[in-house]
N, C-alpha and C positions, 0 to 999 in steps of 0.2 A: 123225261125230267130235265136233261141237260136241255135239249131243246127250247122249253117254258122259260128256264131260267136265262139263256141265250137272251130270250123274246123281252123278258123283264127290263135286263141289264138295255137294253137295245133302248125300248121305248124310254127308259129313265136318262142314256144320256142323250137323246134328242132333247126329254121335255128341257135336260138343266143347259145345253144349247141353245134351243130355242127360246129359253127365257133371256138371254142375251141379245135376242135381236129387239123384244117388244120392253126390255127394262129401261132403257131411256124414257121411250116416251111415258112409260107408269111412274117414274119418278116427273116427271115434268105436269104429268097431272097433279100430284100433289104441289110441285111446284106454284101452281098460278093457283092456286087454292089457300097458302101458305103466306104466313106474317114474312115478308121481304126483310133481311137485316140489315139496317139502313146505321151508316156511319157517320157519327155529329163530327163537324169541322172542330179545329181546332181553338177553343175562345180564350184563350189564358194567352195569348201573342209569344209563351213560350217554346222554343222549336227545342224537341228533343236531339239527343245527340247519338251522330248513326257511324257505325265505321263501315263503308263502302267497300268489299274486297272484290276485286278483279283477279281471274287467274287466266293466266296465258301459259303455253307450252309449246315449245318449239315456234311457233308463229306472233311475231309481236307489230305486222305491218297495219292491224287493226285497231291497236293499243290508243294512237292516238287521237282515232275518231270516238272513242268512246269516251277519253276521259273530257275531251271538249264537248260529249253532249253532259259529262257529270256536272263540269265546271258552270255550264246553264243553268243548271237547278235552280229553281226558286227558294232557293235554301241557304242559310250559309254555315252550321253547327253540323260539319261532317268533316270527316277524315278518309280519303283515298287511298286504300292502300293494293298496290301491284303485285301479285307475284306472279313473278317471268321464272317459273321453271324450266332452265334446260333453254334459255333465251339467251341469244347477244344485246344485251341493252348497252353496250357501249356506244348508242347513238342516242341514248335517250335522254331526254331532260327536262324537264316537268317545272315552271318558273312559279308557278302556285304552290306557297306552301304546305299546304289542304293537301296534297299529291307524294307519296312516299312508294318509291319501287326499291321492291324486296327482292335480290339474286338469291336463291340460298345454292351454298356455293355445291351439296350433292342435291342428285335429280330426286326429286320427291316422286312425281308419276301417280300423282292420286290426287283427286278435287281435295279432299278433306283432308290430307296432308298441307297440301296449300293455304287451304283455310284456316288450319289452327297455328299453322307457319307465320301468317297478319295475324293471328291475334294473342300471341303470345311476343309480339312485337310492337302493341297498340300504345299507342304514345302516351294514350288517358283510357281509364274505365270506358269503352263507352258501353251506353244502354243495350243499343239496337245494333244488330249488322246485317247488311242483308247482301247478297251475292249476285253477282255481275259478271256475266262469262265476256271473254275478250273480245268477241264478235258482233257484243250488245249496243245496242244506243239506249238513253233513256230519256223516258218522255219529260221533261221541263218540269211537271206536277209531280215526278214520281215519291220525291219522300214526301210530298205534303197529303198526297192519297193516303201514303204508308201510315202518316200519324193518326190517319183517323183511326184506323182497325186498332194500333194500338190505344190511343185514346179511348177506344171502346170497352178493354180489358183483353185484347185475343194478347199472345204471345207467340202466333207464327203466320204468316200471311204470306200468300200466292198473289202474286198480282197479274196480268196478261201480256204474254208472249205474242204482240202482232208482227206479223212479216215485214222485216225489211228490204224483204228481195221479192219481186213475183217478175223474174225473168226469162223462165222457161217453165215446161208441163210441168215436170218435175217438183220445181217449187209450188207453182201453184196448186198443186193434189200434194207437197207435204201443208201448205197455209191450212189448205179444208182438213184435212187431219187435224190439223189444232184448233180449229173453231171448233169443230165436234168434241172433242177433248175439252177445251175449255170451257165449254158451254153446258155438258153432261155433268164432268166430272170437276167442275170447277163453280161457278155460278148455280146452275142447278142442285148437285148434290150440298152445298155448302148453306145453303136457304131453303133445304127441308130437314136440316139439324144434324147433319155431316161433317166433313171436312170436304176442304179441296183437295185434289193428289197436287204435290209440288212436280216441278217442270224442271229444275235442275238449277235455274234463273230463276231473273225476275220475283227472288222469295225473300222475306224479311224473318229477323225472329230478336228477340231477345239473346242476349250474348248469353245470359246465364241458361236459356233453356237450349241454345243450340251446346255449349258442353257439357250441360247434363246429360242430353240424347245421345252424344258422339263422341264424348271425350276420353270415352274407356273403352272406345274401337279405332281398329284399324282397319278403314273400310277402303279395299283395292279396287282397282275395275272400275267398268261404269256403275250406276245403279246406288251412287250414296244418299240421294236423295230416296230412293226407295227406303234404304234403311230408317235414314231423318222422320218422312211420315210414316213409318210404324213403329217408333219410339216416343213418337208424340203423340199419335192415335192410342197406343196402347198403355200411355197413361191419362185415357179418358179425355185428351186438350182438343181445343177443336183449330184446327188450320183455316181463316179466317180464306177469303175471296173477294180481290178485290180486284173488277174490269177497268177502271182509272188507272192503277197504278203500273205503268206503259212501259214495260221494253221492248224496243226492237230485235226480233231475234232474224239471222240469218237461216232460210232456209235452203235446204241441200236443190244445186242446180244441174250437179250431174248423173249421172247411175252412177259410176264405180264409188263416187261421192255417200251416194243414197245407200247404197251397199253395205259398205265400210262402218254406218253409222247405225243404220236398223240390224245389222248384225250382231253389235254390242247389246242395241236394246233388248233382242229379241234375249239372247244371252242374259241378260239383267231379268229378264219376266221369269223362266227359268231356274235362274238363281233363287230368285228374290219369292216368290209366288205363296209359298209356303207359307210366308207370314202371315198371308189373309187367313190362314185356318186357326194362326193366333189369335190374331184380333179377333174373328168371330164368335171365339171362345171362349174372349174375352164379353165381349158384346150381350154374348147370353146368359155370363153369370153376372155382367152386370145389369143386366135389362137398358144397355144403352144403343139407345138409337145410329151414334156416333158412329161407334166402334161394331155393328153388325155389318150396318150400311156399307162402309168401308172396307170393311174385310171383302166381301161382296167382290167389291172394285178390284180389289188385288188380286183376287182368283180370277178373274174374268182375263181369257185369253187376247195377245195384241188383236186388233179391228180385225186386220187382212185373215188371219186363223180363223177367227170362230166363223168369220164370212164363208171359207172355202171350207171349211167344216161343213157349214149349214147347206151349202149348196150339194155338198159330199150326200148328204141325209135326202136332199131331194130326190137328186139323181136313184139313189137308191131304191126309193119307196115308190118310183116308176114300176118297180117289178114285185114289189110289197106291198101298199096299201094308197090308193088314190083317193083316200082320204086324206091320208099322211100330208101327200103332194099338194093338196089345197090347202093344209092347215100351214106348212113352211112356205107357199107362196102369199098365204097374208101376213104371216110373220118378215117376210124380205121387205112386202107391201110397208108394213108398218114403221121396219127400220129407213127405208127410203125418205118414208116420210118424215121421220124422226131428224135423220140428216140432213133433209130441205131447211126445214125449220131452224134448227141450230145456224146453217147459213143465212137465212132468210132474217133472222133475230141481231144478228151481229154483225147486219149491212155488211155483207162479203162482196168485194170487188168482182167485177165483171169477169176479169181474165178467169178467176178461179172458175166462175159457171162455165166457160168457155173451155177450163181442160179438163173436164169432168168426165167427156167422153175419153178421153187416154186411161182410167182407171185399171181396165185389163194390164195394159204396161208396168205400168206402177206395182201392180199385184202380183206380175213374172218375178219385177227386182225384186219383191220382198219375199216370193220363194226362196229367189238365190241367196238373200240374207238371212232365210230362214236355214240354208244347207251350210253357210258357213259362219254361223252361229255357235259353233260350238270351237272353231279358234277363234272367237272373234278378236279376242284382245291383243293377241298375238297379229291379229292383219293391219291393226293401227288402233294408235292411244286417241288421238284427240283429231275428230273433224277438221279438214283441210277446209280455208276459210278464201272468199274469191274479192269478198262487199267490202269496198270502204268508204262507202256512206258514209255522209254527215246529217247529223239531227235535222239541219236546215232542209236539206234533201227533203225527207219527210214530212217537215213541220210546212212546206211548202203545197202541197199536197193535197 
């Protein structure tokens, strides 16, 4: 009896495993099957009004690359606002009056502290804010993209995180990480009547619906945007995707770097994960596509896990069932392919095909990220930053 039941439990969590490796590409089939949501430009010549917050913490050598790609914008109906947590801005000085840095004189040490810190200091109502980490550039178009989704009627929008660094392995296998992520769970699941998951950046929302989601938490640690999309999903809203709307994000160039930051994350999945069994519960008494789909996504463990999971089941079923073994070698087969495509779709720079064979490495640190995970917060608050790229840099490119 105990045996059978063993055998049950066994086969059930491969199958719900292995539906992780072949569920991209089954949403990517409906994908190209599926009405594309296509966003009308903006024809009324009125430019809504956005309040831009940037948060820095301890690190503000990057501050002024960012705010000169803001100042670029093709925009001019925005408000800049800085918080330098736990910063020396006694060298700063911003001659654009569009540009307001915020000291608050104790250390906040929380994104969403920060955030409601601008904007309970907003000079005007504004409409729209969207968030900008200190390390970001942003693409020249990026709030005229933003307006479309909002001109559409969405109220929360992901736009794309492309790399402003591919200087080492490192980076270049974190960039392919986010092509996959944003191509899956951004663009794909978003245009088969989903949401996008938010990235932490590069997101926009309505002022009124980011403090309805947040305004009655105190949300520590990393992982606030995980909170933000399952208070939006789980009032049924859908988080809009938009590939135009460009920030450059830095990514991690060194191990101890790479460590310190998938440690938090992994920490964050952990914490947070839970929630998808809300949503999905949500999802199925409301019969919404949205919010099942979604849930889905949140349960589903970081890439590198359910990889070394799945390969855990192969290995296994060597001495179990060589059937098993052929059916998780075309499950691997399928996510391969799955992954090509995502890069293959979002014209991925060379370097990155080029460190793709280091992967095993990449997969050792995020062991080690995965064993100090559980201090993570306590080993460091906020990613050590190296880039300070200018827009031009890029926009040259």
């Amino acid at each position: 009896m105990i045996s059978n039941i063993l055998h049950i439990v066994w086969i059930i969590f491969q199958v719900i495993l292995g539906f992780n490796l072949i569920f991209p590409l089954l949403l990517y089939c409906f994908y190209i099957v599926s009405k594309k949501n296509v966003f009308a430009p903006n024809t009324t010549g009125t430019e809504n009004d956005y309040a831009i917050i940037v948060t820095a913490y301890e690190q503000t050598h990057t501050l002024k690359a960012v705010v000169d790609s803001i100042l670029l914008l093709k925009y001019t109906n925005y408000m800049v606002y800085i918080v330098a947590d736990k910063c020396d801005i006694s060298t700063f000085h911003f001659d654009d009056p569009r540009v307001m840095v915020l000291r608050p004189q104790e250390t906040l040490g929380s994104n969403t502290r920060s955030h409601f810190y601008a904007i309970n200091r907003f000079v005007r109502p504004h409409t729209y804010l969207t968030i900008v980490d200190s390390d970001n550039l942003v693409h020249p178009d990026y709030l005229i993209e933003l307006d479309k989704c909002f001109n559409a009627g969405y109220t929360a929008v992901q736009g794309l995180r492309e790399a402003k660094n591919l200087d080492t392995t490192y980076a270049c296998l974190d960039a392919a990480r986010d092509i996959y992520y944003h191509f899956y769970d951004g663009e794909v699941l978003f245009n088969v009547g989903s949401s996008a998951t938010l990235s932490g950046s590069g997101m926009a929302f309505t002022t009124a619906l980011y403090k309805e989601s947040l305004g009655h938490l105190d949300v520590t640690g990393a992982g606030f945007d995980k909170v933000l999309q399952a208070a939006i999903v789980g009032a049924n809203k859908r988080i809009a995707f938009n590939g135009k709307a460009i920030v450059y994000d830095e990514k991690t160039s060194h191990s101890d770097q790479l460590v310190n930051q998938r440690a938090r994350w992994i920490n964050t999945w952990f914490k947070y994960a839970g929630l998808g069994h809300t949503i999905m519960h949500k999802g199925f008494t409301n019969l919404s596509r949205n919010q099942l789909l979604f849930g889905w996504i949140l349960l589903r463990p970081p890439l590198f896990m359910f990889l070394l999971l799945s390969l855990f089941c192969l290995v296994i079923n060597l001495w179990v069932s060589l059937t098993a073994v052929a059916i998780w070698g075309i499950g691997f087969s399928l996510f391969v392919a799955g992954f090509v495509l995502a890069l293959r779709t979002l014209h991925t720079d060379k370097r990155i095909y080029a460190s793709l064979k280091n992967i095993p490495i990449f997969m050792f640190y995020q062991l080690v990220s995965l064993y100090n995970s559980r201090r993570a917060n306590k080993r460091s608050v906020a990613t050590q930053h190296f880039h300070e790229k200018s827009i031009d840099d890029l926009m040259e490119k």
